[in-house]
C-alpha positions as CSV (number, residue, x, y, z in Angstrom):
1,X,31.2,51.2,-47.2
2,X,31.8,47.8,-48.8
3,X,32.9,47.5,-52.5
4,X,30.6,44.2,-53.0
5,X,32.5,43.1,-56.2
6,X,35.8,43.1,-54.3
7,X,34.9,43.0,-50.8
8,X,36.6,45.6,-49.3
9,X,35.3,47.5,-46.5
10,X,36.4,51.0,-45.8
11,X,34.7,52.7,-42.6
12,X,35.1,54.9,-40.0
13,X,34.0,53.9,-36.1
14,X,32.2,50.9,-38.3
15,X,31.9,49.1,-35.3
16,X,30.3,51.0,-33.0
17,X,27.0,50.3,-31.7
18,X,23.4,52.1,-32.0
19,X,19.9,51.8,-32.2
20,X,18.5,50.9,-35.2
21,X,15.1,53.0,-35.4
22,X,13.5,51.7,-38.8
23,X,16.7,50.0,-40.4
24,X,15.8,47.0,-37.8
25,X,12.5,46.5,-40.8
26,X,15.2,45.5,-43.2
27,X,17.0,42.7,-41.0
28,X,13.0,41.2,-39.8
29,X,12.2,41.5,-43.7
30,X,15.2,39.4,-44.9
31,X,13.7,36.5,-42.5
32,X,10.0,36.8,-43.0
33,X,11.0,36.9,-46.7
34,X,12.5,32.9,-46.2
35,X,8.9,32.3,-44.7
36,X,5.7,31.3,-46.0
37,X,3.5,34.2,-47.3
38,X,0.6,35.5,-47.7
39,X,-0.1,38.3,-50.6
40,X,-1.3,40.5,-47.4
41,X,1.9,39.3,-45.7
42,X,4.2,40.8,-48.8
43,X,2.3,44.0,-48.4
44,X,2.9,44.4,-45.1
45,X,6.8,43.3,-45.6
46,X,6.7,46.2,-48.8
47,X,5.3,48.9,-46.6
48,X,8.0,48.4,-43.9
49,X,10.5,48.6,-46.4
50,X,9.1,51.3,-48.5
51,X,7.1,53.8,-46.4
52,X,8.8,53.1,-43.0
53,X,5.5,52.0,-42.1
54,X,5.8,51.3,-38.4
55,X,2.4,50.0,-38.3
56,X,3.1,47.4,-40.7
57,X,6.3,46.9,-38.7
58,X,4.6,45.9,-35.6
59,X,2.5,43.4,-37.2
60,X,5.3,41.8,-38.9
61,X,7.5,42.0,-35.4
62,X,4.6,40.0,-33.5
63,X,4.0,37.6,-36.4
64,X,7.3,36.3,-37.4
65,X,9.3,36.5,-33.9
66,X,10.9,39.5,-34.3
67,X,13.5,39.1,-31.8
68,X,13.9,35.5,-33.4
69,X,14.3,36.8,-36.4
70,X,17.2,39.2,-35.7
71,X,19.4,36.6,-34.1
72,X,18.7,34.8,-37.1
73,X,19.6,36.9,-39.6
74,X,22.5,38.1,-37.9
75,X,24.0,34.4,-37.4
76,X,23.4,33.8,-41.0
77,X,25.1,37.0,-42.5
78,X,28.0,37.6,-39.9
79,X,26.7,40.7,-38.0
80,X,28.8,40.5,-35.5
81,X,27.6,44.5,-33.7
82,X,23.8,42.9,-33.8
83,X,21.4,42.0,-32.0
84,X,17.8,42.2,-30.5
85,X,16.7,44.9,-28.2
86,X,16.4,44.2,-24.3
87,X,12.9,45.2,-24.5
88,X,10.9,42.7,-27.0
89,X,8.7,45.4,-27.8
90,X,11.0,48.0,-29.0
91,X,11.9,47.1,-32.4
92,X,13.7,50.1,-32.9
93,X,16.1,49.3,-30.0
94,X,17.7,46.3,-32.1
95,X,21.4,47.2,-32.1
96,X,23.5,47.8,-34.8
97,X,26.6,48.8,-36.4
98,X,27.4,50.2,-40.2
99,X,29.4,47.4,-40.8
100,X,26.9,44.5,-39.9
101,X,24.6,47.2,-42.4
102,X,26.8,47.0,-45.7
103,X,27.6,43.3,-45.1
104,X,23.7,42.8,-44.6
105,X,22.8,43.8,-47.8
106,X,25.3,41.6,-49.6
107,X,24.0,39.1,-47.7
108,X,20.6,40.1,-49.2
109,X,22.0,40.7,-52.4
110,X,23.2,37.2,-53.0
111,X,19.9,35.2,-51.7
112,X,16.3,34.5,-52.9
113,X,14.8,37.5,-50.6
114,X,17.1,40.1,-52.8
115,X,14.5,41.2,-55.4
116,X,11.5,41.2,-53.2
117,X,13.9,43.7,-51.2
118,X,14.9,45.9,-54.2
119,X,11.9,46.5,-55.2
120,X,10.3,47.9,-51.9
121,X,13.3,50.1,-51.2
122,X,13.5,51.1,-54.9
123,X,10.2,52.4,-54.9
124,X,11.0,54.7,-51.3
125,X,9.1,57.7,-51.3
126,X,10.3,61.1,-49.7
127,X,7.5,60.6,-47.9
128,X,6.9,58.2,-45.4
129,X,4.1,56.7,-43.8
130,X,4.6,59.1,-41.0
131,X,4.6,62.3,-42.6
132,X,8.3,62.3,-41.9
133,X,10.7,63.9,-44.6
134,X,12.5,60.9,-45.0
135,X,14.9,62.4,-48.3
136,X,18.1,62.5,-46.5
137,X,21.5,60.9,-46.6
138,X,21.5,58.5,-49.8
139,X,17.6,58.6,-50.5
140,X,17.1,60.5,-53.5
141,X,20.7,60.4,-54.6
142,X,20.7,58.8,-58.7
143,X,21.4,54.8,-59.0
144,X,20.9,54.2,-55.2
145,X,18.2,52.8,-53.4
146,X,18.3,53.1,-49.2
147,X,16.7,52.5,-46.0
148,X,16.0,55.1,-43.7
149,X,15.9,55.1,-40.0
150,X,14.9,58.3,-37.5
151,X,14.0,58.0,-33.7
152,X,14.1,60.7,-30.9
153,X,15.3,58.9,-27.8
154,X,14.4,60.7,-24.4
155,X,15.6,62.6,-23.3
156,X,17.2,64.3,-26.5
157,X,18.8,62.0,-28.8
158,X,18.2,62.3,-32.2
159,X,19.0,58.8,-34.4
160,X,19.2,59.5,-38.3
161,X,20.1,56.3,-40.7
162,X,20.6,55.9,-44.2
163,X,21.8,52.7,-45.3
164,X,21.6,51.5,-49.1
165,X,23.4,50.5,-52.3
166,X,24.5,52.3,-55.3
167,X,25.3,51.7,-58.6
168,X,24.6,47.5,-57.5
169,X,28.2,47.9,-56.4
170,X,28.8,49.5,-53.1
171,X,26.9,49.5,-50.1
172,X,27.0,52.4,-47.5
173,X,26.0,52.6,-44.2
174,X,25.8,56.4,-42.5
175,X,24.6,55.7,-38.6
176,X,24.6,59.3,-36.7
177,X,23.1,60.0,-33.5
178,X,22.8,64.1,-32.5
179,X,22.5,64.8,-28.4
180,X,21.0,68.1,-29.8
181,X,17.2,67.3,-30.3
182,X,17.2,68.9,-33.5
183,X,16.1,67.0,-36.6
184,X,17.4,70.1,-38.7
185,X,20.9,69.8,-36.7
186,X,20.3,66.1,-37.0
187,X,20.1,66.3,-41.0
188,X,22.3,68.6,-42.0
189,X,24.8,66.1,-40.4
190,X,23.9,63.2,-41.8
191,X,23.8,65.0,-45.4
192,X,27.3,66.2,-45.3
193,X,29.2,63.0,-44.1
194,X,26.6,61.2,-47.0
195,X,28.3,63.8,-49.7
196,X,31.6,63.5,-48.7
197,X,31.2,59.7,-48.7
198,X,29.3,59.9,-52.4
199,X,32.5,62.8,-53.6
200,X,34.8,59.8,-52.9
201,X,33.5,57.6,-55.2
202,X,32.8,60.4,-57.9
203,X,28.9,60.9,-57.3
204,X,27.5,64.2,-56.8
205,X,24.7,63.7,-54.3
């Protein structure tokens, strides 16, 4: 978690490493978004960020250099845990950490791509484009507006991200990954550390 109005980052394993699944949408957005566009363009760069839409993703991966675009954004905002996937197809492979995450968004938050941004993940359904439930972790929770990320990873890894900002003020990264294979298992995890997290700062999930 990073205080953005005083900097100060509180975490726990912050550093370590994992596979983004659909959090990776965020870091190509925050390039494309510094590109010339098209109105379809902006739709496809809303979808991403607002229904998870992994079609939409894989257009936008192929059309603004997707594995350019990580390195990128990752020089240009300090994320120092990041980088593209080994496979240039599998966007969800990017690496990541929950530090890079929280200082990603200030790094959004103080440049021209910030309300374009806002506005996709502020209007998040619990739906995605998927069918998946995707109303867990910070999604839902009043004042906060999020990016989700889910993946099952043969042979039975289970990937479940939330990564927002609430209030304006603080932004929280909750990276889990369950060997279990269970999205219920999976969920149920990722809800609890989100609550504790939120009880901290006085926010009842």
């Amino acid at each position: 978690m990073l205080d953005l109005k005083t900097g100060q980052l509180v975490a726990q394993q912050g550093d370590q490493q994992f596979y983004s699944a659909s959090l990776s949408k965020l870091i190509l957005a925050t390039d494309a978004l510094q590109q010339t566009l098209s109105d379809a363009d902006r739709q496809l760069i809303y979808r991403a960020l607002s229904l998870s839409d992994d079609n939409a993703m894989d257009v936008l991966w192929t059309r603004f250099d997707g594995m350019g675009a990580i390195s990128r954004v990752a020089a240009a905002a300090g994320l120092t845990g990041t980088h593209a996937p080994d496979d240039p197809s599998q966007w969800g492979e990017v690496v990541i950490t929950a530090n890079d995450m929280v200082k990603l968004y200030a790094y959004i938050l103080g440049s021209p791509v910030r309300d374009a941004v806002v506005h996709a993940l502020s209007a998040a359904p619990a739906t995605a484009a998927d069918g998946f439930d995707q109303a867990f972790g910070l999604l839902g929770v009043t004042g906060v507006y999020a990016k989700q990320g889910w993946m099952y990873y043969l042979p039975s890894d289970v990937h479940l991200h939330s990564a927002g900002v609430l209030d304006g003020r603080y932004a929280v990264a909750v990276l889990t990954t369950s060997p279990t294979g269970s999205w219920t298992t999976a969920r149920e995890a990722i809800n609890a550390v989100t609550t504790a997290l939120l009880g901290e700062l006085g926010v009842n999930g």
